[in-house]
C-alpha positions as CSV (number, residue, x, y, z in Angstrom):
1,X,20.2,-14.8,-77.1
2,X,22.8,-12.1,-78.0
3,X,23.6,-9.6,-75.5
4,X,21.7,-5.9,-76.6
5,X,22.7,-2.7,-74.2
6,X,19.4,-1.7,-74.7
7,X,18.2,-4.4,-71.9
8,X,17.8,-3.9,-68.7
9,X,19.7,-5.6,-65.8
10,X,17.5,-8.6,-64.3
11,X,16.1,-6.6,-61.5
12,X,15.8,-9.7,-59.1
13,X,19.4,-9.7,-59.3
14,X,20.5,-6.4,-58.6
15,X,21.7,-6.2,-55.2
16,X,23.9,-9.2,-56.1
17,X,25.4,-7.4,-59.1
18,X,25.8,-3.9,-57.2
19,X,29.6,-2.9,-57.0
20,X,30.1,-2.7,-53.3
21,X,33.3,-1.7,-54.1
22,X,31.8,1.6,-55.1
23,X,29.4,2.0,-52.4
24,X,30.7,0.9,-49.4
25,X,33.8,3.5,-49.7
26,X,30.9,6.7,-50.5
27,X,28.6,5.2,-47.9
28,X,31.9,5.3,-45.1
29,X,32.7,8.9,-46.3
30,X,29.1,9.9,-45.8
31,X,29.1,8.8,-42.4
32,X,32.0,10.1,-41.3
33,X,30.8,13.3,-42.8
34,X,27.6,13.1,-41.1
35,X,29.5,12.7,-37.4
36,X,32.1,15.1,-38.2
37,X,29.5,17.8,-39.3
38,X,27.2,17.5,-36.6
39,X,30.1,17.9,-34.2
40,X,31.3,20.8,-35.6
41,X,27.6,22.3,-36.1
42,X,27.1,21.6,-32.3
43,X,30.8,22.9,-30.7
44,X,30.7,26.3,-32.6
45,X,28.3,29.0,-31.5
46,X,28.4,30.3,-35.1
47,X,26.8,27.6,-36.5
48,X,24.6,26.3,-33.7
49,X,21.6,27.8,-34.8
50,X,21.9,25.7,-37.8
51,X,21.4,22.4,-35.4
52,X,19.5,20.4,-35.9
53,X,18.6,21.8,-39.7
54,X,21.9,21.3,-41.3
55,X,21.9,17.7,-40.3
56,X,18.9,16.8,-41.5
57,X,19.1,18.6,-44.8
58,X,22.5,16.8,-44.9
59,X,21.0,13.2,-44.0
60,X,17.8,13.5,-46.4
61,X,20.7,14.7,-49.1
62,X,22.5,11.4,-48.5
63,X,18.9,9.3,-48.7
64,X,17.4,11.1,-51.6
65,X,21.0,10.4,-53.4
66,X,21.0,6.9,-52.9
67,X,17.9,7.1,-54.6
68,X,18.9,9.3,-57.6
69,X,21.5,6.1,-57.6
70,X,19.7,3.7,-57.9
71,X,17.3,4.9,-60.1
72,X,20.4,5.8,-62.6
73,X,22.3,2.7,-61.9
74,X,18.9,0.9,-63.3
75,X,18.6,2.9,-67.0
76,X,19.4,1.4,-70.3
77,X,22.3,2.9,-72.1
78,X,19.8,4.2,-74.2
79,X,17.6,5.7,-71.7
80,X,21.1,7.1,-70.2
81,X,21.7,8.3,-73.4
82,X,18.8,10.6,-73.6
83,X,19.1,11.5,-70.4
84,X,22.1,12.8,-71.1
85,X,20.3,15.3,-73.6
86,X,17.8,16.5,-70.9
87,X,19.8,17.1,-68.3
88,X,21.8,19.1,-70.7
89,X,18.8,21.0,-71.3
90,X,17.8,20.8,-68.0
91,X,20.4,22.4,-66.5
92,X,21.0,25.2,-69.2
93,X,17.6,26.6,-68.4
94,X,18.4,26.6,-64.4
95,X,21.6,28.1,-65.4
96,X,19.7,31.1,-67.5
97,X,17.3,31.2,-64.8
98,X,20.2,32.6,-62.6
99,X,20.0,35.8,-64.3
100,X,16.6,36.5,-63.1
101,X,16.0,34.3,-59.7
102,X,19.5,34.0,-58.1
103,X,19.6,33.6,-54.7
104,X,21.3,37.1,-53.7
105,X,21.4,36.3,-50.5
106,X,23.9,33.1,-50.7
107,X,25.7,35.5,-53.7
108,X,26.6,38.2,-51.3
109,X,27.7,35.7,-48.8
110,X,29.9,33.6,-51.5
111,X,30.6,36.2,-54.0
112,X,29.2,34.4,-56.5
113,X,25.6,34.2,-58.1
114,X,25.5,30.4,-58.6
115,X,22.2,29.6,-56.6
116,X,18.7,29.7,-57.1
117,X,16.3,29.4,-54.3
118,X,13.5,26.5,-55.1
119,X,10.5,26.0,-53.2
120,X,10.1,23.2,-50.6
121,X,14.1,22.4,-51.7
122,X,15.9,25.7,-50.8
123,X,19.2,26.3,-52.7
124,X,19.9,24.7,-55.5
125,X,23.5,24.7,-57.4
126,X,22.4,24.2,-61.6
127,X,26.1,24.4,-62.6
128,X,26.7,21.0,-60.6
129,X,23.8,19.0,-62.7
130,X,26.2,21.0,-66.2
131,X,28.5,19.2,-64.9
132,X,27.1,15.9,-65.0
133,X,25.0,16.5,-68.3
134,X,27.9,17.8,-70.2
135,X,30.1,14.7,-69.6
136,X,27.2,12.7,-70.7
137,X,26.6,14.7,-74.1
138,X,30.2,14.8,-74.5
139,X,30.7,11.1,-74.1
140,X,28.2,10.5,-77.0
141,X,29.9,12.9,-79.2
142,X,33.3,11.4,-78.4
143,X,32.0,7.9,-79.0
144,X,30.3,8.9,-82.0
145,X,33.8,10.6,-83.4
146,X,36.0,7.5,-82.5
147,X,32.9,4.7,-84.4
148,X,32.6,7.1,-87.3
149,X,29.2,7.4,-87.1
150,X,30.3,11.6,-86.4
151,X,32.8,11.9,-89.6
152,X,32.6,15.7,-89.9
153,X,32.1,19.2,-86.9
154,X,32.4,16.2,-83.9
155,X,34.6,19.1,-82.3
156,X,32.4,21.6,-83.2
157,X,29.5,19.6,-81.4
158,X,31.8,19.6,-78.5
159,X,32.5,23.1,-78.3
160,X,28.8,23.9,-78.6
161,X,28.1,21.8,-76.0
162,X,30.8,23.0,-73.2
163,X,30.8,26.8,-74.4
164,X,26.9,27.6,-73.5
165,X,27.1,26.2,-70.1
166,X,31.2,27.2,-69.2
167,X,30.3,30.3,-70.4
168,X,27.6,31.2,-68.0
169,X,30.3,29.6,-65.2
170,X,32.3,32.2,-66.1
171,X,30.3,34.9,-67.5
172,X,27.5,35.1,-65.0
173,X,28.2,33.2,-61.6
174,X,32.2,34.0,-61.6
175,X,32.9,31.0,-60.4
176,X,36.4,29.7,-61.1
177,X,36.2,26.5,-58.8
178,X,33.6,25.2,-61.1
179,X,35.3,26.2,-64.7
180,X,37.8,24.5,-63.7
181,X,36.1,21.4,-62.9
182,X,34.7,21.6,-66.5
183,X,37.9,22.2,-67.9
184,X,39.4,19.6,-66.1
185,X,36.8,17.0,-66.8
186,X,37.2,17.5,-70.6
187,X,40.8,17.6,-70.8
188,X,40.7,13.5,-69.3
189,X,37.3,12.9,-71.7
190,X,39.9,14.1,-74.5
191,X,42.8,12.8,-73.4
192,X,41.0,9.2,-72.6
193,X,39.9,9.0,-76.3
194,X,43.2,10.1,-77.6
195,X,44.9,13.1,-79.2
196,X,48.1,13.3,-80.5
197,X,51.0,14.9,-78.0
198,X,51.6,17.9,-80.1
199,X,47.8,19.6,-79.9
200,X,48.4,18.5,-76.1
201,X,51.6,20.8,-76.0
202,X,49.8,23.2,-78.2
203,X,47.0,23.6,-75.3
204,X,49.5,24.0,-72.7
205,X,51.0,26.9,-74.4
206,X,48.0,28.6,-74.9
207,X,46.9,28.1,-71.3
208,X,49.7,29.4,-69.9
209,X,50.2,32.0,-72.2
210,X,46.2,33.2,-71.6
211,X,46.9,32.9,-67.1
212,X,47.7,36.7,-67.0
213,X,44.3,37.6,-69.6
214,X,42.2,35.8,-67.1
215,X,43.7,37.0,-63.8
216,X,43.2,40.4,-65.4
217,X,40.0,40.3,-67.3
218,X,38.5,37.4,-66.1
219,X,39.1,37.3,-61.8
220,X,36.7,39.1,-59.9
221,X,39.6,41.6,-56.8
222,X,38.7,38.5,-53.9
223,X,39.9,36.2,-56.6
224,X,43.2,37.9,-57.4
225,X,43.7,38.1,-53.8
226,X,43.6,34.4,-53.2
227,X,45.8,33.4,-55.8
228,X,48.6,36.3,-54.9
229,X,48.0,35.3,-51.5
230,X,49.0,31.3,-52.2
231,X,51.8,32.4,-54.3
232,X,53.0,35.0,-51.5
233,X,51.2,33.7,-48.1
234,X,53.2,36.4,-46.2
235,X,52.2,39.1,-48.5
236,X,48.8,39.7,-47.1
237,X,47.9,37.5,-43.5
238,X,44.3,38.1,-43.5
239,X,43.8,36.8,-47.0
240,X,45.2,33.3,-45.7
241,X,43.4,33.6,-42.6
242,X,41.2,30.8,-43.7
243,X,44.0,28.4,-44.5
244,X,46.5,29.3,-42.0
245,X,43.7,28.1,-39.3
246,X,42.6,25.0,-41.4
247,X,46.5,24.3,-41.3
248,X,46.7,25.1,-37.2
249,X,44.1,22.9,-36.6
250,X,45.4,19.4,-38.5
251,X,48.8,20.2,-36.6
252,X,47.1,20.2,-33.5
253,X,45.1,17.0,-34.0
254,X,47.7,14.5,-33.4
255,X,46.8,10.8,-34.1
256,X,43.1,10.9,-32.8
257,X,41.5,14.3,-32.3
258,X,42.6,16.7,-30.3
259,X,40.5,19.7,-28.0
260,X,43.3,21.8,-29.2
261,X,42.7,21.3,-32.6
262,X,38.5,21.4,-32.2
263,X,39.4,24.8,-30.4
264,X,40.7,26.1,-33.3
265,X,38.5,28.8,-35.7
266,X,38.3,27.8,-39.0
267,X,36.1,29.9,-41.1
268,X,33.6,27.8,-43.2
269,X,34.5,24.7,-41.9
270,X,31.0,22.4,-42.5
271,X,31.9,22.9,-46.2
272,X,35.1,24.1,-48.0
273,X,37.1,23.7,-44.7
274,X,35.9,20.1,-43.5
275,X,39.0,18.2,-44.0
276,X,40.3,20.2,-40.8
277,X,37.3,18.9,-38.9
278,X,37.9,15.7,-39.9
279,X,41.4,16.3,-38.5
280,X,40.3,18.1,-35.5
281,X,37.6,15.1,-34.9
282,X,39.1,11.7,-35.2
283,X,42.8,12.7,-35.8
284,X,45.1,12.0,-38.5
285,X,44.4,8.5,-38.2
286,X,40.4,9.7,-39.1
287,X,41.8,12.1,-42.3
288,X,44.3,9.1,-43.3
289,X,40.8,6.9,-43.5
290,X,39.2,9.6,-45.5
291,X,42.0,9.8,-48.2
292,X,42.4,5.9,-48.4
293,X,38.8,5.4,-49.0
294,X,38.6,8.3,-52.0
295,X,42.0,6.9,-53.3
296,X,40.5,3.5,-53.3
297,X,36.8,4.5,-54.6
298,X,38.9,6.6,-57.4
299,X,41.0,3.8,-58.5
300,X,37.6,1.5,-58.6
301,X,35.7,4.1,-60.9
302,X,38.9,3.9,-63.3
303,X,39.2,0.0,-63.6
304,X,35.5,0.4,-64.7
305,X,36.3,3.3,-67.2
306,X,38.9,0.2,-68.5
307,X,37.0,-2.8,-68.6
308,X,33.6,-1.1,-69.6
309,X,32.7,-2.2,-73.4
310,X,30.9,0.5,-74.2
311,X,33.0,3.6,-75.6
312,X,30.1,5.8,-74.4
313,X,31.0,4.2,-71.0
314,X,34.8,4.4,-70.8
315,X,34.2,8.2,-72.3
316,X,31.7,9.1,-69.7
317,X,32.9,7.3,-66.7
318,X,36.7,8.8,-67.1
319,X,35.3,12.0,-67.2
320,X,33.1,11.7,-63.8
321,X,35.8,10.4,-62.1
322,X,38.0,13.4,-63.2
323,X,35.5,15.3,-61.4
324,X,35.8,13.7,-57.8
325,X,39.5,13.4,-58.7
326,X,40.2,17.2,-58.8
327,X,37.8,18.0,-56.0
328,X,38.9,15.6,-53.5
329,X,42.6,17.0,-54.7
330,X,41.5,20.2,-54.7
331,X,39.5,20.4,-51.0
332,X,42.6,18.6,-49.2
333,X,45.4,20.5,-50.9
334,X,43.5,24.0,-49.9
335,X,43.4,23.0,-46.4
336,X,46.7,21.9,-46.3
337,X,47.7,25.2,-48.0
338,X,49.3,23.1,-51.3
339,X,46.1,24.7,-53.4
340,X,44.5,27.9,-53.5
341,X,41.3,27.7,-52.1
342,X,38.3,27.7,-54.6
343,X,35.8,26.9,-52.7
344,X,35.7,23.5,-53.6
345,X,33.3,21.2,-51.5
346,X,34.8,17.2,-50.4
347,X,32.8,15.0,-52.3
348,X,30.2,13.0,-49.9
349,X,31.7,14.9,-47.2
350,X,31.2,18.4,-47.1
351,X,28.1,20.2,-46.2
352,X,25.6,20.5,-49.0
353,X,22.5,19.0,-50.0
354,X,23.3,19.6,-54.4
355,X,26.8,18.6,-54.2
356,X,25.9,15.5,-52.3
357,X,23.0,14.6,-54.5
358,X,24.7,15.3,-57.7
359,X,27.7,13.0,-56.4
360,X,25.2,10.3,-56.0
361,X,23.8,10.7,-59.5
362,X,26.9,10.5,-61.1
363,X,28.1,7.2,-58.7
364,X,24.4,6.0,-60.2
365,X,25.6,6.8,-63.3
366,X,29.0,5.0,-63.1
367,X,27.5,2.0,-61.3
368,X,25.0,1.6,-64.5
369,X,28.2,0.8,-66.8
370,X,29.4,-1.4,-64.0
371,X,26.3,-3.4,-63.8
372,X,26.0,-3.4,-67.9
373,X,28.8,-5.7,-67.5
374,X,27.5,-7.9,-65.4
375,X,24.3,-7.8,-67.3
376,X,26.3,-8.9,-70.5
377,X,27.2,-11.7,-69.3
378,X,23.9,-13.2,-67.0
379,X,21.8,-12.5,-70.6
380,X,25.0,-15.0,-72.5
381,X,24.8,-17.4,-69.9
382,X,21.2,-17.2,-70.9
383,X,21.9,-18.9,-74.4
């Protein structure tokens, strides 16, 4: 019997082929998101009439995940594979339907028009399932480029996948954090699959060469003012408000919490602003724990992007781990005040029912290349 990745994993088997490796790290960070969270939800009077809600949202986001993951960690790379193609679809269509049933609500709040209010669900971020769906299509067209089987217009393919969907990012929602992200996640996809150093340094150039089009053009005033105001922090106080208290409170935490520290106001703190809870909450000792287990969950998903022998796989996987790279990096340097803020959630900790469920998908996603090698070689031992 020769191995075919069209086969699925031997189902009586899968908890003993599941990459705890993966899932014990996300499943510690969800807990000590879920404590950290309701603490914070119950000590602050401005976000006590969210108790009990926010926590069970949160919890049901966490369960329903470790569905989505094991539902993905269970597909066929050719089931993942057109998937990949509906989602992309998928999540174009709740991106155009933005234009007509954003959430203005959330949009006036965040000033940006990224939501759309679903019955029986209640917000709902499309531009986090692009994500996912783009890295999958873009995987394909990558692995077909590098086999041949895409001779001619493989970056064409590329660019008309990425542009429709980065384009209402930008466009439409004005939402920098999250074109970023994209960017970001290509540049590895690319990078992984390999392209000569020269187009690299071209790309630089022209990035740095387009910064002051985009702040001009492209950033909407509360935009400009963050990024003058983490380039000049004593410039304009109230524009670092946010980070100068995120900042007050981790000093104040000493090794294991402090009331000091929980004192402390941090504005949106349940979501962009939870690594100073986490802080605040179970000290530096507690955020220590958090960065170890991302660091080591990081370093796992790229050993699998290395050892996977599927191109699709190693394509795909780099990619979503570029994603929780740059927003764990992100979240903890804009507490810390070594990033402009973004608005970037901490993956599997923040507050956030999509983010959390879309961080599951894409762990289901990476756990199905993991367990395709273990399926390999149970079907050779088969012979």
């Amino acid at each position: 019997m020769q191995y075919n990745d069209s086969q699925p994993i031997y189902r009586r088997a899968y908890f003993r082929a599941l990459d705890y490796w993966l899932l014990v790290p996300v499943l510690a960070l969800c807990v000590i998101g879920l404590f950290v969270l309701n603490n914070v939800l119950i000590n602050n009077p401005a976000y006590l009439r969210n108790w009990p809600r926010s926590i069970y949202i949160q919890a049901g986001a966490v369960i329903f995940g470790l569905v989505a993951m094991i539902m993905f960690s269970l597909l066929s790379l050719p089931m993942l594979r057109i998937s990949g193609y509906v989602l992309w679809v998928l999540s174009f269509v709740l991106q155009l339907a933005l234009l007509r049933f954003g959430d203005r609500e959330v949009a006036a709040s965040t000033g940006s028009n990224a939501w759309l209010k679903l019955p029986f669900i209640g917000s709902f971020q499309p531009s986090e399932l692009a994500k996912i769906a783009t890295c999958l299509v873009v995987g394909m067209i990558l692995e077909g480029m590098r086999t041949g089987r895409i001779e001619r217009h493989g970056w064409l393919y590329i660019a008309l996948t990425v542009a429709p969907q980065l384009g209402l990012v930008i466009g439409f929602q004005k939402d920098l954090g999250t074109a970023l992200v994209f960017m970001v996640m290509i540049s590895v996809m690319i990078f992984v699959w390999g392209i000569k150093l020269r187009y690299v340094l071209i790309t630089i150039s022209a990035l740095v060469m387009a910064v002051p089009l985009v702040f001009i053009f492209v950033l909407r005033p509360f935009q400009q003012s963050r990024l003058i105001s983490f380039l000049f922090p004593a410039l304009d106080p109230q524009s670092t408000y946010n980070v100068t208290q995120a900042k007050r409170a981790i000093a104040y935490a000493g090794l294991a919490g402090s009331e000091a520290a929980r004192s402390v106001h941090v504005p949106v703190q349940p979501s962009d602003f939870i690594f100073s809870a986490v802080a605040a909450w179970l000290g530096w000792i507690g955020a220590l724990m958090v960065i170890f287990l991302t660091v080591f969950y990081l370093i796992r998903c790229f050993l699998i992007a290395k050892r996977t022998d599927s191109l699709f796989g190693r394509y795909t996987v780099s990619g979503l781990t570029a994603i929780f790279a740059f927003h764990f990096v992100e979240n903890v340097g804009m507490n810390l005040g070594l990033m402009p803020v973004t608005g970037i959630p901490l993956p599997f900790v923040s507050q956030g029912g999509t983010a959390m469920l879309m961080n599951f998908m894409s762990l289901g996603i990476i756990m199905c290349f993991s367990l395709e090698r273990w399926n390999r070689t149970w079907i050779e031992q088969q012979v």
